[in-house]
N, C-alpha and C positions, 0 to 999 in steps of 0.2 A: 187840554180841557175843552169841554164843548161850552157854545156860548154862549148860552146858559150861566154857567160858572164865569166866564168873562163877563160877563154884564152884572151880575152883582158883587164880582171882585171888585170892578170900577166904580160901583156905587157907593160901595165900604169906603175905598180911599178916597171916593171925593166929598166925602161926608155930605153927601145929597140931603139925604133922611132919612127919618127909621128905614129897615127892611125889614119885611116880613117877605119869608118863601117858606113854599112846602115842594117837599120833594118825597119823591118813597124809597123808602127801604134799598140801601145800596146804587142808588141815582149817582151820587158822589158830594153830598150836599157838605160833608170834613174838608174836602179839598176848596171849597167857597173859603171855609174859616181860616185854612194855612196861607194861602196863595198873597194875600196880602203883605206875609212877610218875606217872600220872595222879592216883591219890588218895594220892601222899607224894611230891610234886613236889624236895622233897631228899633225898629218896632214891637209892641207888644198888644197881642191879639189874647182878650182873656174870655175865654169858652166855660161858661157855668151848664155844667149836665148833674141833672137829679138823679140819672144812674150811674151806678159805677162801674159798670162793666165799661160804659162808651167814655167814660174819662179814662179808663184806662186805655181804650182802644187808641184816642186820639191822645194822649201822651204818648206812645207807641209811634202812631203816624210820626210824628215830630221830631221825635227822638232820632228815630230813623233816617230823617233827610236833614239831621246835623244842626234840629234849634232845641231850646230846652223849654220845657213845658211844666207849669205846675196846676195840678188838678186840684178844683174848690166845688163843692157841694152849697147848692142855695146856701142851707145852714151856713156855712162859713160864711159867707158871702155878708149874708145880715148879722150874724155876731159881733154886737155892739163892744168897741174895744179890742178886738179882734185883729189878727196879725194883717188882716187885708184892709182892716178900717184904717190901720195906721202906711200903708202901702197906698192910699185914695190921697191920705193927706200930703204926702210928698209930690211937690211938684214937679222933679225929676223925673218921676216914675208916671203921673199921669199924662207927661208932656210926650211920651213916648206910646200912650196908646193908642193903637189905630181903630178899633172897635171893643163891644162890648159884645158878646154873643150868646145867647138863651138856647141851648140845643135844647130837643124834645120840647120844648116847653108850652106843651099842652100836657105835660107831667108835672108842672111846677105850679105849688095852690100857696095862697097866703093863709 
């Protein structure tokens, strides 16, 4: 990883504050959102993309290097009653998150 990617890996896990970064097109900016779960292997890093093709890309990533991954569209995400709304409420499962991740999201409107 360049350090770049290592300086906002360590940011995520030290839960500093928001991040915002921008990177272009093939920089490696997927590999910021996985790397966290390399040094918190129970952890759970949840990636919202408004496009499908790059949620599937990065299920793909994941998949690949042996973690499982589930793809959520804004829509899902805000669907009140929703299999994710009742996934927020369990403590179990938030106590395990390490970030929250908005890819593209200069694609994402309310």
């Amino acid at each position: 990883p360049c350090l770049w990617q290592v300086s906002i890996t360590l940011a995520i896990l030290h839960h500093d504050e928001d991040i915002i970064f921008i990177a272009g097109t093939g920089m490696g900016k997927t590999l910021t959102f996985w790397l966290p779960l390399l040094l918190c292997p129970d952890g759970i890093q949840i990636v919202v993309t408004p496009l499908n093709i790059l949620g599937k890309q990065n299920v793909e990533f994941i998949e690949d290097i042996r973690y499982q991954a589930i793809v959520i569209s804004p829509g899902q995400l805000m669907k009140p009653g929703g299999k994710f709304e009742k996934l927020l409420l369990n403590s179990t499962f938030i106590s395990h998150i390490i970030s929250i991740i908005l890819d593209e999201g200069h694609c994402i409107s309310t």
